[in-house]
N, C-alpha and C positions, 0 to 999 in steps of 0.2 A: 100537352098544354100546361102555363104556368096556376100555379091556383095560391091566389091571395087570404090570409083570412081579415075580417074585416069586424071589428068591433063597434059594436055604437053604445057606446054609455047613455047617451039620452033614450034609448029603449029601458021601457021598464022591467024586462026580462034582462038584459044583459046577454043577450043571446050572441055567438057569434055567428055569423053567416060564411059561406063558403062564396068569392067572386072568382069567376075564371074569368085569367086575364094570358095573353100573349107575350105582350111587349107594353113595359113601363119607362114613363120618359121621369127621369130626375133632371132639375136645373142642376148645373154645375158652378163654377168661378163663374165670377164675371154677369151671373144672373143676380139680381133682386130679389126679396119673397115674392110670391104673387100676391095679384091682386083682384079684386073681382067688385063687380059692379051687374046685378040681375043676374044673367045667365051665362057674360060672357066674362071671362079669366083672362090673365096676361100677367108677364115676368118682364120688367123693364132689365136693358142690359148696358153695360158701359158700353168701351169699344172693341172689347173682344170677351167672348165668353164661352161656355163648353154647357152641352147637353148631353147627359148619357141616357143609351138606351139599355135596360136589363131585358135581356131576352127568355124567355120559359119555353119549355119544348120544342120541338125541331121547327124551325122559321126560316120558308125563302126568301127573297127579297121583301120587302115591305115599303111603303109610302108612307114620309110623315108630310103632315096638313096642319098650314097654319096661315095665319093671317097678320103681318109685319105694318108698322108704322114706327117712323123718326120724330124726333125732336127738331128737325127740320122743317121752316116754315116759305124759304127762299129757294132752293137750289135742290134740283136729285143728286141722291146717297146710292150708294151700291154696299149693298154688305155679300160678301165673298162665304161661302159655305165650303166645309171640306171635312175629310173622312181624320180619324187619326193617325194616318198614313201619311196624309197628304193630299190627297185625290180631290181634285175638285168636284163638290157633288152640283153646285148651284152659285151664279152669279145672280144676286135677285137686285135690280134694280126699282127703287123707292122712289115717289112724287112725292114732292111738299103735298101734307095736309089730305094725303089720302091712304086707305087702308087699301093695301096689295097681298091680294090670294096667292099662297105658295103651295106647292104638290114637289117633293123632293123623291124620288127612287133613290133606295137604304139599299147599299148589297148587301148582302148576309150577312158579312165578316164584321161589319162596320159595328159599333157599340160608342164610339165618342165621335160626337159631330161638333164642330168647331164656328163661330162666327166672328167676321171681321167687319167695322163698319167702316166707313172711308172718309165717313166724318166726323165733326166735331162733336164730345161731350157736352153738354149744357148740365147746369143744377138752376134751379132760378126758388125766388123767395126761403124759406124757412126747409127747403129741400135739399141738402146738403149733399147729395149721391147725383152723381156724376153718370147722365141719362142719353144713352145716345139713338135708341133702338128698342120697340117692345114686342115680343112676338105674343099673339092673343089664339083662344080659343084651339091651342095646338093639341094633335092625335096622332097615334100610327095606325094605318091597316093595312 
């Protein structure tokens, strides 16, 4: 298994701590920084964008978990999922105005997952980034 180390400066020791972790997801292209609000987190995306997974120690298939919404207030979006192969991992189809649970099976080999949205970017007010798609609260296990 992979083993992170993990610093926290607002500790008044300065201590580092040792986290075992498996599998780390990095936003790629095409992601926003994240953003967060209480508990829950999310990376807004244009219309296409890449996730990498770093994998630590031997790992068989895995499940990423996440939770998708559009900038879409009229019409369902489909954003297209795929391996960097090609492979289609997932078709996830999106409602106006509601947040849609995803569960994706990762084959082993897999380390860049890909996203297409099938519709349109918005920016609106003083927001200038080009927003089509935000995936929240995402995991692998």
């Amino acid at each position: 298994d992979g083993i992170n180390l993990r610093y926290d400066l607002s500790d008044a020791n300065h201590v580092a701590g040792l986290v075992e972790c498996e599998t780390v997801i990095e936003m790629g292209e095409g992601f926003y920084e994240q953003e967060t609000l209480g508990d829950d987190y999310w990376n807004w995306s244009s219309k296409e964008s890449k996730l990498s997974l770093r994998k630590y120690g031997s790992q068989e298939e895995c499940e990423l978990y996440f939770e998708v919404f559009t900038t879409e207030t009229e019409k369902v979006e489909n954003i297209m999922v795929s391996s960097e192969n090609g492979e289609r991992l997932s078709l996830i189809e999106v409602k106006p105005n509601e947040l849609t649970q995803v569960i994706i099976n990762i084959p082993t080999e897999t380390e860049e997952i890909y996203f297409q949205y099938s519709g349109e970017v918005k920016s609106s007010g003083t927001d200038l980034r080009e927003l089509g798609f935000a995936i929240r609260n995402y995991s692998v296990r």
